[in-house]
N, CA, C, O and CB atoms as a CASP TS submission, in Angstrom:
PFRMAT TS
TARGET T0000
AUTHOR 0000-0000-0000
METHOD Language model
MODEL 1
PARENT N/A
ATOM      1  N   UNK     1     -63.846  -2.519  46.747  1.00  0.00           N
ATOM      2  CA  UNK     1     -63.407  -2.380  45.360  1.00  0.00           C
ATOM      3  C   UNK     1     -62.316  -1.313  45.254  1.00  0.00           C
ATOM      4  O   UNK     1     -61.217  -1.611  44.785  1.00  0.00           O
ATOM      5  CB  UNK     1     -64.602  -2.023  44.444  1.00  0.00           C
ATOM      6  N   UNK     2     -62.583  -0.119  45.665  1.00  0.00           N
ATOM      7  CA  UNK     2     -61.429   0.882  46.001  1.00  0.00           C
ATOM      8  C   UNK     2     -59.917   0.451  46.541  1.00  0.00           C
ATOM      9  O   UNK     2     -58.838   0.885  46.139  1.00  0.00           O
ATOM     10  CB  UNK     2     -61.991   1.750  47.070  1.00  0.00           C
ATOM     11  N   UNK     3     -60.200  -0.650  47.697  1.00  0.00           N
ATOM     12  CA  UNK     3     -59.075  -0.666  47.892  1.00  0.00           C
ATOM     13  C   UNK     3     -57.974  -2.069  47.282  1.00  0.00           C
ATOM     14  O   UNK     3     -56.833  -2.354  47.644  1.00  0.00           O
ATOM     15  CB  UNK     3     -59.197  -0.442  49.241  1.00  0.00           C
ATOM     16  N   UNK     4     -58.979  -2.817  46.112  1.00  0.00           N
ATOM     17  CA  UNK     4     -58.478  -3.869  45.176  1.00  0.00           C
ATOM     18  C   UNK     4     -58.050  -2.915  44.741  1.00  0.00           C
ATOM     19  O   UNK     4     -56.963  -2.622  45.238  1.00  0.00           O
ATOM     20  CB  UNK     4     -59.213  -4.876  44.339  1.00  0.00           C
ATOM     21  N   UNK     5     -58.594  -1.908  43.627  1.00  0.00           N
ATOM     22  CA  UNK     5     -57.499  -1.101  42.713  1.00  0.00           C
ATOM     23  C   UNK     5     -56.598  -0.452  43.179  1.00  0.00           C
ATOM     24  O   UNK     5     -55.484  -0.524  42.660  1.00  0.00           O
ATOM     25  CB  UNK     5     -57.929  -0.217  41.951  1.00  0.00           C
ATOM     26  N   UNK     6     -56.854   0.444  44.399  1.00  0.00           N
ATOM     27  CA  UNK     6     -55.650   0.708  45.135  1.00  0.00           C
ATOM     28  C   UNK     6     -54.328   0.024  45.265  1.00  0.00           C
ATOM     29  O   UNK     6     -53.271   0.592  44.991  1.00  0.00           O
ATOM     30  CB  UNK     6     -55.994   0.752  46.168  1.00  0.00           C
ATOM     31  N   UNK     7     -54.416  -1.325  45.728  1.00  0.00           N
ATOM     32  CA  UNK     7     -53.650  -2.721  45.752  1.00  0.00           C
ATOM     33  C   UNK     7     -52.914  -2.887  44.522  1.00  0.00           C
ATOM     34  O   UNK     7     -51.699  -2.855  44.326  1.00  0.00           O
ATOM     35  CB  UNK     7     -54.617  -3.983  45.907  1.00  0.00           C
ATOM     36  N   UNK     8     -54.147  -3.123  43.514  1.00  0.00           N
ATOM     37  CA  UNK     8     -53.616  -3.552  42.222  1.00  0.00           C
ATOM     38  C   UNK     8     -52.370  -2.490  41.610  1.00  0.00           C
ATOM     39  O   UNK     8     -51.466  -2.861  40.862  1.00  0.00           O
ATOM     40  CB  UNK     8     -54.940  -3.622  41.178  1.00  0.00           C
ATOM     41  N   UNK     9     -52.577  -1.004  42.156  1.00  0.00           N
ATOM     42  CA  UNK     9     -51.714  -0.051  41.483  1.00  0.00           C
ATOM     43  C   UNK     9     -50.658   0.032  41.727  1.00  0.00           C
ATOM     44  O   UNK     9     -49.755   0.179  40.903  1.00  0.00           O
ATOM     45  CB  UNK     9     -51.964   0.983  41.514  1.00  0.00           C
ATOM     46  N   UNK    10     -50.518  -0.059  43.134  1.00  0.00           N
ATOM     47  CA  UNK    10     -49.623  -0.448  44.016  1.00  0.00           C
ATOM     48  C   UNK    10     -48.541  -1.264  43.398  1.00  0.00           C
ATOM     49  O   UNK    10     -47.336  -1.058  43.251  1.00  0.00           O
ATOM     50  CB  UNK    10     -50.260  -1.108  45.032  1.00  0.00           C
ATOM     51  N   UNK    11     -49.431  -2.381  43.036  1.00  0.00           N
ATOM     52  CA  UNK    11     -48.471  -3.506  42.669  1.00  0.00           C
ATOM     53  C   UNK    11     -47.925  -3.521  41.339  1.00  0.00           C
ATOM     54  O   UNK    11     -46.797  -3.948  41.090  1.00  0.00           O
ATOM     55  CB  UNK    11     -49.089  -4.765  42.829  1.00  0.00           C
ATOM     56  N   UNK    12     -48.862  -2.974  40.332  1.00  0.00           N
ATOM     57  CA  UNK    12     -48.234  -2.556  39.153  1.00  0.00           C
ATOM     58  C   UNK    12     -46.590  -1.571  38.950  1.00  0.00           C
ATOM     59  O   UNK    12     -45.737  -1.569  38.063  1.00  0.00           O
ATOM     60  CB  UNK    12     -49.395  -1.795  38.632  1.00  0.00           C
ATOM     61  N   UNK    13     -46.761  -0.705  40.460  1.00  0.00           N
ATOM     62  CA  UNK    13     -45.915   0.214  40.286  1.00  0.00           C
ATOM     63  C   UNK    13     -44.570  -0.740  40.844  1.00  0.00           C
ATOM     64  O   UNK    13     -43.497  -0.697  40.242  1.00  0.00           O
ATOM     65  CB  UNK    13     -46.364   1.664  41.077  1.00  0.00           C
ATOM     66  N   UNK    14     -44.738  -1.454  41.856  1.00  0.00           N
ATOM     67  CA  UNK    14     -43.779  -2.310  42.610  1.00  0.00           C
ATOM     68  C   UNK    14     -43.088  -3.149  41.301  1.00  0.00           C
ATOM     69  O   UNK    14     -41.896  -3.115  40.994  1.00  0.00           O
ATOM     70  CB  UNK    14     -44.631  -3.377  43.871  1.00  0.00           C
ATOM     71  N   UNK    15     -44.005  -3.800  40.716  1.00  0.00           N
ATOM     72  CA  UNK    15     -43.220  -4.309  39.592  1.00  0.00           C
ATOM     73  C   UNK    15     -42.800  -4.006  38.316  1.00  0.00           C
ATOM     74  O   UNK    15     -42.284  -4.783  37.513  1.00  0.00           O
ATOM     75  CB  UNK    15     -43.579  -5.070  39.379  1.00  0.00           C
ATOM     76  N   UNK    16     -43.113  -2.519  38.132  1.00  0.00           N
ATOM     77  CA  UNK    16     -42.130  -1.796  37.109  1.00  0.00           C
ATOM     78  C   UNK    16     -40.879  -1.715  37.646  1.00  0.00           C
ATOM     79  O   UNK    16     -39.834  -1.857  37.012  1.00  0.00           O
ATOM     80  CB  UNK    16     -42.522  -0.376  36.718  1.00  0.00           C
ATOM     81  N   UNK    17     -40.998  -1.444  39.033  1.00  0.00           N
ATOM     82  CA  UNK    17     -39.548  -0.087  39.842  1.00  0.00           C
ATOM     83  C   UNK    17     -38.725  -2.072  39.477  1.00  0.00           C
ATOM     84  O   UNK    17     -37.831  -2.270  38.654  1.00  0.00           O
ATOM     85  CB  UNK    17     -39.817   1.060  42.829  1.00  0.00           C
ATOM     86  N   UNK    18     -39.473  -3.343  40.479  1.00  0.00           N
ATOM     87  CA  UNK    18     -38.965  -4.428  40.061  1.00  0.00           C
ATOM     88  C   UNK    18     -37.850  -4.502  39.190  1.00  0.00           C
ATOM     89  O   UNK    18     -36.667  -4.723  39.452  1.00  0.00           O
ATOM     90  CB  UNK    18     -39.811  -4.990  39.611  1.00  0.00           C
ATOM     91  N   UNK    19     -38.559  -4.228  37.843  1.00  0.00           N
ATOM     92  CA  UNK    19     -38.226  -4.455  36.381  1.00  0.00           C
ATOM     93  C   UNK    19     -37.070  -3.247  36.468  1.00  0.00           C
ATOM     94  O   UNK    19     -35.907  -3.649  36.475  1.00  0.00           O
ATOM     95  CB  UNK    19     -39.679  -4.236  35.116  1.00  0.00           C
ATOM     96  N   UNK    20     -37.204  -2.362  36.509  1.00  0.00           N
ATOM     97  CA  UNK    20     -36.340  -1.432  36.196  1.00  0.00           C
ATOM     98  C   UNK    20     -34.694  -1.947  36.900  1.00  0.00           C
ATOM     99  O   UNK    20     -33.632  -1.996  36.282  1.00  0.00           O
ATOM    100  CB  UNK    20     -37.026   0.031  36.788  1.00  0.00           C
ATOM    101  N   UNK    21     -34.915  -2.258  38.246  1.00  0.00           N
ATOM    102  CA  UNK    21     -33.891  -2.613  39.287  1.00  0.00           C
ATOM    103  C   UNK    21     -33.048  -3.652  38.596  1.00  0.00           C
ATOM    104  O   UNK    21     -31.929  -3.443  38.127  1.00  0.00           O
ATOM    105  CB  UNK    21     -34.539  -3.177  40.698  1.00  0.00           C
ATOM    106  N   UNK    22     -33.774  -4.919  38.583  1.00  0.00           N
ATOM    107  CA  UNK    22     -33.308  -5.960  37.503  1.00  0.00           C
ATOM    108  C   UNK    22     -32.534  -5.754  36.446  1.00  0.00           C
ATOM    109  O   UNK    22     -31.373  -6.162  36.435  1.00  0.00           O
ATOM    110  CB  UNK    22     -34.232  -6.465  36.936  1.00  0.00           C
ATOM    111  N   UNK    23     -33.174  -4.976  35.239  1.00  0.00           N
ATOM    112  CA  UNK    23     -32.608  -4.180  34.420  1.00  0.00           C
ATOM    113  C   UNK    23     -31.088  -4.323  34.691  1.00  0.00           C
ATOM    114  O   UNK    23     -30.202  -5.151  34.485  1.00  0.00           O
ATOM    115  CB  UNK    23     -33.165  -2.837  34.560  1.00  0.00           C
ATOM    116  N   UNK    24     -31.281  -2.678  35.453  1.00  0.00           N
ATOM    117  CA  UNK    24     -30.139  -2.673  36.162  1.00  0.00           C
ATOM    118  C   UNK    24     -28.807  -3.426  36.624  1.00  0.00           C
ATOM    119  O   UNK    24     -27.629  -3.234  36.323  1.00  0.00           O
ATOM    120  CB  UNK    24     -30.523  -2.506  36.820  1.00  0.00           C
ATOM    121  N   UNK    25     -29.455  -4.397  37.507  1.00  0.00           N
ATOM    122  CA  UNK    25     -28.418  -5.337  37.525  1.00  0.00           C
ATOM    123  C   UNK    25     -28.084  -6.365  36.782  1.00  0.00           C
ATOM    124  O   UNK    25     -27.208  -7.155  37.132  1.00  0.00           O
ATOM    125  CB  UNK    25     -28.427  -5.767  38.377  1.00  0.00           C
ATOM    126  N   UNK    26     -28.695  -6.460  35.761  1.00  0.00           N
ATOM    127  CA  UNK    26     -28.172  -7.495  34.748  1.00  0.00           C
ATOM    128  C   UNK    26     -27.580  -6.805  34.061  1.00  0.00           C
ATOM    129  O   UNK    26     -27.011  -7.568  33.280  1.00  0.00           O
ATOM    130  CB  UNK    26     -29.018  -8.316  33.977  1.00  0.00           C
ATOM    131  N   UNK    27     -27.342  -5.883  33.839  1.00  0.00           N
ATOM    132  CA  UNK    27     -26.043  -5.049  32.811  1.00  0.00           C
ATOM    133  C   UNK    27     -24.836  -5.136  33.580  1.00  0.00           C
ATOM    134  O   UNK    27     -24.503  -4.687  34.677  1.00  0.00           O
ATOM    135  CB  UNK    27     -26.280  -3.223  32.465  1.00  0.00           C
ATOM    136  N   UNK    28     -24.284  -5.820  32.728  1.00  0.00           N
ATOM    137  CA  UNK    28     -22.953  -6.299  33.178  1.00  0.00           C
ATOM    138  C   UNK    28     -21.730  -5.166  33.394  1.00  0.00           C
ATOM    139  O   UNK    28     -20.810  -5.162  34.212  1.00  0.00           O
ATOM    140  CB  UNK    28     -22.502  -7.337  32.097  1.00  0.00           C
ATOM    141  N   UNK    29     -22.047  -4.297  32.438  1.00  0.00           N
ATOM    142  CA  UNK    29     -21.289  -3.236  32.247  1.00  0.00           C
ATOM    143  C   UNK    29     -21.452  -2.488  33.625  1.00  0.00           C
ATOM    144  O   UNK    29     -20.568  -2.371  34.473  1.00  0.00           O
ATOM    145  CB  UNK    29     -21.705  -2.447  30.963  1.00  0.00           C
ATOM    146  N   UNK    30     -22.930  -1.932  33.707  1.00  0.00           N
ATOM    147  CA  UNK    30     -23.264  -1.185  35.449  1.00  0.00           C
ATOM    148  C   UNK    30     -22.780  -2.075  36.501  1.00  0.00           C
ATOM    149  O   UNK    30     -22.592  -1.525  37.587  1.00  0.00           O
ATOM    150  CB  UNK    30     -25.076  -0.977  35.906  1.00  0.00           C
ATOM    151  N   UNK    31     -22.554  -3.235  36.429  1.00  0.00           N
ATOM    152  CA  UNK    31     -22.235  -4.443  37.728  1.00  0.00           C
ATOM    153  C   UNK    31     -20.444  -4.068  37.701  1.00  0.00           C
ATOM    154  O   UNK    31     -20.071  -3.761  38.833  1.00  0.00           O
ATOM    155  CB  UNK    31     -22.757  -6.692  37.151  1.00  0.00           C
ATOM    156  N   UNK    32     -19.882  -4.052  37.183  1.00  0.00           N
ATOM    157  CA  UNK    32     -18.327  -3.858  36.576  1.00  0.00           C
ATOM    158  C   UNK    32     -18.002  -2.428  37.240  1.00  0.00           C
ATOM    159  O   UNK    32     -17.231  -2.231  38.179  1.00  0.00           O
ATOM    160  CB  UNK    32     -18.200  -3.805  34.613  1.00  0.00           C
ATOM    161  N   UNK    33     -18.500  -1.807  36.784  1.00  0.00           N
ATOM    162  CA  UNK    33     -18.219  -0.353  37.183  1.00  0.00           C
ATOM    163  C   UNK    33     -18.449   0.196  38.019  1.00  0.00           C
ATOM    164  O   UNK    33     -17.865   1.248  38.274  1.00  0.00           O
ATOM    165  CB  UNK    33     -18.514   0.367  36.674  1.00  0.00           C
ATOM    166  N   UNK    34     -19.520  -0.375  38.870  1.00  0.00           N
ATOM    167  CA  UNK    34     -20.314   0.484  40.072  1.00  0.00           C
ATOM    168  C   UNK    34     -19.167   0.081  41.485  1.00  0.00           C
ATOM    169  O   UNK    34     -18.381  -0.865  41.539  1.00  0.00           O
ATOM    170  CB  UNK    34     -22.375  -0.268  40.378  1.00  0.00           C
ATOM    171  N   UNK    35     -19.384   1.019  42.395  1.00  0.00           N
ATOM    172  CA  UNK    35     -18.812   1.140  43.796  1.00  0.00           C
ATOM    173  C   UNK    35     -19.574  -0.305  44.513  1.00  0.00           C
ATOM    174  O   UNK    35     -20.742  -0.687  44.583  1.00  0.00           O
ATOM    175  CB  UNK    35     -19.303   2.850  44.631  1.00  0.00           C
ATOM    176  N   UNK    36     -18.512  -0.747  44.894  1.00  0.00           N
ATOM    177  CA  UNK    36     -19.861  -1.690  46.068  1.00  0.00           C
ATOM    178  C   UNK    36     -20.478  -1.422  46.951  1.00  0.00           C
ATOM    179  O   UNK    36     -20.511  -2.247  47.864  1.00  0.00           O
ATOM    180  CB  UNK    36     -19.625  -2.643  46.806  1.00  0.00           C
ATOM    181  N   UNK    37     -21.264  -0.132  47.096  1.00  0.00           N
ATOM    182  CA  UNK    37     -22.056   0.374  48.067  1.00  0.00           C
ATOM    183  C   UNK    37     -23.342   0.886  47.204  1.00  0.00           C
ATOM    184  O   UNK    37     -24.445   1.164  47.674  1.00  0.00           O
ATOM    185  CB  UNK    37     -21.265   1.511  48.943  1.00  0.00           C
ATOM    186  N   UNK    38     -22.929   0.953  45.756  1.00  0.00           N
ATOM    187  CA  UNK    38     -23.927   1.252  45.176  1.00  0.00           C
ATOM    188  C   UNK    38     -24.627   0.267  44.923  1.00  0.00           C
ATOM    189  O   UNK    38     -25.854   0.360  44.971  1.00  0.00           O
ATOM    190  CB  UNK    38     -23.739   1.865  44.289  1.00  0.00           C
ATOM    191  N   UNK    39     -23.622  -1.600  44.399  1.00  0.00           N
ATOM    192  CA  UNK    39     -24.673  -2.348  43.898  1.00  0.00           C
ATOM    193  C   UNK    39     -25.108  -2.669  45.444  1.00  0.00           C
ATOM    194  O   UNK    39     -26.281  -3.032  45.350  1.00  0.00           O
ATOM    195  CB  UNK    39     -24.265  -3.674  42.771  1.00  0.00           C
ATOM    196  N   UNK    40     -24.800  -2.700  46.549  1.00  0.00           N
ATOM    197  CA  UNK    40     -25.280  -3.179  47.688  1.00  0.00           C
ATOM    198  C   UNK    40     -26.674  -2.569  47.741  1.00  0.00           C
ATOM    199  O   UNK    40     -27.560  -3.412  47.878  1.00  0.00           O
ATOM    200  CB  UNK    40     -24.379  -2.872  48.866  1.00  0.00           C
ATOM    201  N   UNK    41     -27.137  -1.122  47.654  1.00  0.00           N
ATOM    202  CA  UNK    41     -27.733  -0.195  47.260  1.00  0.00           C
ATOM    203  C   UNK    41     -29.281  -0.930  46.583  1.00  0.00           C
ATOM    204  O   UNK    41     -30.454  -1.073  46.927  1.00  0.00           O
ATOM    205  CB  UNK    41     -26.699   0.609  46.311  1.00  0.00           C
ATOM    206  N   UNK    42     -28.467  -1.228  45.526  1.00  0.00           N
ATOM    207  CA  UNK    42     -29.503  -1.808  44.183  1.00  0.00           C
ATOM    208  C   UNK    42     -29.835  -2.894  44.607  1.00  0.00           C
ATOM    209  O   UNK    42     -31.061  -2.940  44.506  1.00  0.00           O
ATOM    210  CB  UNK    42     -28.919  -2.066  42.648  1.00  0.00           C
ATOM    211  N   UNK    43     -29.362  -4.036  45.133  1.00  0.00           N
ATOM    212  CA  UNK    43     -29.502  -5.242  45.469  1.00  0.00           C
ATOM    213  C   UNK    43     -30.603  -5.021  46.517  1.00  0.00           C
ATOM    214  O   UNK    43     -31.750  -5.424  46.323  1.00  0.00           O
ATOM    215  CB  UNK    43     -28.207  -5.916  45.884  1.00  0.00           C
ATOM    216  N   UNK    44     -30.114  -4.172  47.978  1.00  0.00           N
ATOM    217  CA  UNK    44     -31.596  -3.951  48.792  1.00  0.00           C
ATOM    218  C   UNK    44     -33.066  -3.222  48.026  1.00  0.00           C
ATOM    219  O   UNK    44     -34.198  -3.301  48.504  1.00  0.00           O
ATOM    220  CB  UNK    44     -31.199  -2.862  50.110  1.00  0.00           C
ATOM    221  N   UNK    45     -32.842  -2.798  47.251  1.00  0.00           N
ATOM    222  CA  UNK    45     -34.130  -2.365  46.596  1.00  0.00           C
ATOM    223  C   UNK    45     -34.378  -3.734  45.853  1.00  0.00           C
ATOM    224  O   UNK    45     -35.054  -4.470  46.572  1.00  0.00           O
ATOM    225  CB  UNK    45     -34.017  -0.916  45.536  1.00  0.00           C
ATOM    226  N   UNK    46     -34.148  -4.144  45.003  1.00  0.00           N
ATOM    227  CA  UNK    46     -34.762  -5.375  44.913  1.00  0.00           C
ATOM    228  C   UNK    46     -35.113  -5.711  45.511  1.00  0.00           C
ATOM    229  O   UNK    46     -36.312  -5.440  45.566  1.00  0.00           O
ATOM    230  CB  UNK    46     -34.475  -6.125  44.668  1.00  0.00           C
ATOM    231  N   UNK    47     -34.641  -6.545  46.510  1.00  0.00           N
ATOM    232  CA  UNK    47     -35.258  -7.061  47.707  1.00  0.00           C
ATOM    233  C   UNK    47     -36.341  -6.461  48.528  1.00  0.00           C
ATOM    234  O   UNK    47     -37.093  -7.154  49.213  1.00  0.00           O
ATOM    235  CB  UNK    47     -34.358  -7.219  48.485  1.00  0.00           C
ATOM    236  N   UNK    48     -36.388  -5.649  48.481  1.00  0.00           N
ATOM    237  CA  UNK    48     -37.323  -4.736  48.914  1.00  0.00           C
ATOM    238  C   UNK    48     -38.435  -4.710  48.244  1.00  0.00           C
ATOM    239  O   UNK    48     -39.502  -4.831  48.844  1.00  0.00           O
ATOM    240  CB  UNK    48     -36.891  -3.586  48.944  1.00  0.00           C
ATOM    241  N   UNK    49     -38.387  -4.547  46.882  1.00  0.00           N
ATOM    242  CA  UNK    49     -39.646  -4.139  45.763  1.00  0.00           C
ATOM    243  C   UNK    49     -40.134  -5.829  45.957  1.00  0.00           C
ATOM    244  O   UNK    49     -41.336  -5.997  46.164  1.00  0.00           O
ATOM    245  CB  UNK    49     -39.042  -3.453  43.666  1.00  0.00           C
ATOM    246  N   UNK    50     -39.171  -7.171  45.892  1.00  0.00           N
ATOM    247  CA  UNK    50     -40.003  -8.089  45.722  1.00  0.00           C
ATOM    248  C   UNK    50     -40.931  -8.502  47.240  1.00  0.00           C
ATOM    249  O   UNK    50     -41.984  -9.133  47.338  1.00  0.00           O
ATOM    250  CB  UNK    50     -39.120  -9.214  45.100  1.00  0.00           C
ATOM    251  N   UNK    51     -39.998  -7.819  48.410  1.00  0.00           N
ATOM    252  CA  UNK    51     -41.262  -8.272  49.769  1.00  0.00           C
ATOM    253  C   UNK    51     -42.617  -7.494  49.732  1.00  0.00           C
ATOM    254  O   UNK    51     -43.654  -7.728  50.352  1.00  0.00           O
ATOM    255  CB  UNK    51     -40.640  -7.851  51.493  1.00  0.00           C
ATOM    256  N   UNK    52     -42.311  -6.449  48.788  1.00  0.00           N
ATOM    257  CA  UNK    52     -43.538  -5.507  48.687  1.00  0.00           C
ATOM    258  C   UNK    52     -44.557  -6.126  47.680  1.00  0.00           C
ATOM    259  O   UNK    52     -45.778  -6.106  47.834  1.00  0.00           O
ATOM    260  CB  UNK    52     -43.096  -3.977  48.173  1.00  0.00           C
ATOM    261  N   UNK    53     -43.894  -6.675  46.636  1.00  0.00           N
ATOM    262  CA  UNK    53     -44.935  -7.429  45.709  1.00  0.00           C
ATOM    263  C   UNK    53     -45.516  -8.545  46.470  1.00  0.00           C
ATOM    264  O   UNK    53     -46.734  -8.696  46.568  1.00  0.00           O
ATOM    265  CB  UNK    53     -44.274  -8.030  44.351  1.00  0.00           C
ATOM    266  N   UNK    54     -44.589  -9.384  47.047  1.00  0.00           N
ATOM    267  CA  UNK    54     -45.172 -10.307  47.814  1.00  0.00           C
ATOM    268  C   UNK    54     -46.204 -10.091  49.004  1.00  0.00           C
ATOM    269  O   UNK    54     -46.946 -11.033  49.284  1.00  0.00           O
ATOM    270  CB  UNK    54     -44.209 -10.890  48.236  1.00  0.00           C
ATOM    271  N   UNK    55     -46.290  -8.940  49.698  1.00  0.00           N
ATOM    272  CA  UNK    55     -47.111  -8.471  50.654  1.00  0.00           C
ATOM    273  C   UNK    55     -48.139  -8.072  49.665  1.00  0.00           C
ATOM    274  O   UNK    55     -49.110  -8.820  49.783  1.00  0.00           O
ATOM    275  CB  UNK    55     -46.528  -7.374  51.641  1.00  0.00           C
ATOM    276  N   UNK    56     -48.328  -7.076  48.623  1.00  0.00           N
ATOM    277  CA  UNK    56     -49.294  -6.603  47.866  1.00  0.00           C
ATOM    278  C   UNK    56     -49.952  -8.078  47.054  1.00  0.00           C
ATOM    279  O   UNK    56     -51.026  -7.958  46.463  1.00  0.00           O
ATOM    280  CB  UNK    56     -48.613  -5.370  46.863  1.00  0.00           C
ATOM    281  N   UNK    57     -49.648  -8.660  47.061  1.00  0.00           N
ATOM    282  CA  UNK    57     -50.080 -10.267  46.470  1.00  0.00           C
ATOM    283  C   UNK    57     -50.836 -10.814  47.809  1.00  0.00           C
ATOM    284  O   UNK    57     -52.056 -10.915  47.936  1.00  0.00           O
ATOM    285  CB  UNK    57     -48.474 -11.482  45.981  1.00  0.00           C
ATOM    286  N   UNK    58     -50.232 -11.015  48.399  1.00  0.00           N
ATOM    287  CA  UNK    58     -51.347 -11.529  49.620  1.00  0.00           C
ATOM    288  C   UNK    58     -52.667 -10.663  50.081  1.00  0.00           C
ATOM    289  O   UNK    58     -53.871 -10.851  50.256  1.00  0.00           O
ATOM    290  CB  UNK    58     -50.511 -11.649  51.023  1.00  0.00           C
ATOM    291  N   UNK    59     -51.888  -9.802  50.152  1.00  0.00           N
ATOM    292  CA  UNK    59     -53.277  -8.591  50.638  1.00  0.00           C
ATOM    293  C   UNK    59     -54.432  -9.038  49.555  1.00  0.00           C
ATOM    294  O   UNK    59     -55.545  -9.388  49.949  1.00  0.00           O
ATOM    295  CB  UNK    59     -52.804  -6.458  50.321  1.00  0.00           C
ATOM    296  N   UNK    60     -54.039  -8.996  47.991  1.00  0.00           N
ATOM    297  CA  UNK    60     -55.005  -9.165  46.906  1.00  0.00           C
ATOM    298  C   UNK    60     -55.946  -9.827  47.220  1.00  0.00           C
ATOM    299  O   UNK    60     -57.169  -9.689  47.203  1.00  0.00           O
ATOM    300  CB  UNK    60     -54.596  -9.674  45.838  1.00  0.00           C
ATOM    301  N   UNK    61     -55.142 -10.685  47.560  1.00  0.00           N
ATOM    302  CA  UNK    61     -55.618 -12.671  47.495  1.00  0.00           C
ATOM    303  C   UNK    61     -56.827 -12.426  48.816  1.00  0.00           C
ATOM    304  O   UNK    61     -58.007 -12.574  48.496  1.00  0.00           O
ATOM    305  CB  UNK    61     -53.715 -14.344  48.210  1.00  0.00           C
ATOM    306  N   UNK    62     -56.565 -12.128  49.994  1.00  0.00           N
ATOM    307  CA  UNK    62     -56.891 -12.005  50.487  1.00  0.00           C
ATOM    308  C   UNK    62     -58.415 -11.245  50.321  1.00  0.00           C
ATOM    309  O   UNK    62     -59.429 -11.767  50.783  1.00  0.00           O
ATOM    310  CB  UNK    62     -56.022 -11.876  50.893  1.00  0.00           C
ATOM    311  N   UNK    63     -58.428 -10.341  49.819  1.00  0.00           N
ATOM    312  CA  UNK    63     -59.891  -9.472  49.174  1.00  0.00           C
ATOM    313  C   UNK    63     -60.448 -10.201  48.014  1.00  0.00           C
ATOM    314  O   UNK    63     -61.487  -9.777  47.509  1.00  0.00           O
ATOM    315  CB  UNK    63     -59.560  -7.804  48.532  1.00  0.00           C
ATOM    316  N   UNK    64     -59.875 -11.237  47.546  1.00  0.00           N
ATOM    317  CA  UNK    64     -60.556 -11.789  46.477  1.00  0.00           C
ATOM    318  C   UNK    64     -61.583 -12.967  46.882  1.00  0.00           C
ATOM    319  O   UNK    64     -62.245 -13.534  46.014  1.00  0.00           O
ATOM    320  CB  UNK    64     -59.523 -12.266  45.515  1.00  0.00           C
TER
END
């Protein structure tokens, strides 16, 4: 049980930072203006936050 909520928090947090990243890159204005090393930057964190949701999703599944 400890380590479902553990999991679960995990994943809550993965898909705020998610949300936030997204955010981010859908503002057209920040996409326009930024260096291309920064959105390169932003783009690997996405990617990142979603293999982490996707790993924290299996793990779940897995204990359920």
């Amino acid at each position: 049980v400890a380590e479902k909520e553990k999991i679960e928090k995990e994943l809550e947090y993965a898909r705020g930072f998610l949300k936030s990243v997204t955010a981010k890159l859908s503002n057209e204005r920040f996409v326009q203006n930024a260096k291309a090393d920064v959105l390169e930057k932003e783009n690997a964190k996405k990617a990142d936050a979603e293999a982490k949701i996707k790993a924290l999703e299996e793990n779940l599944a897995r204990l359920n």
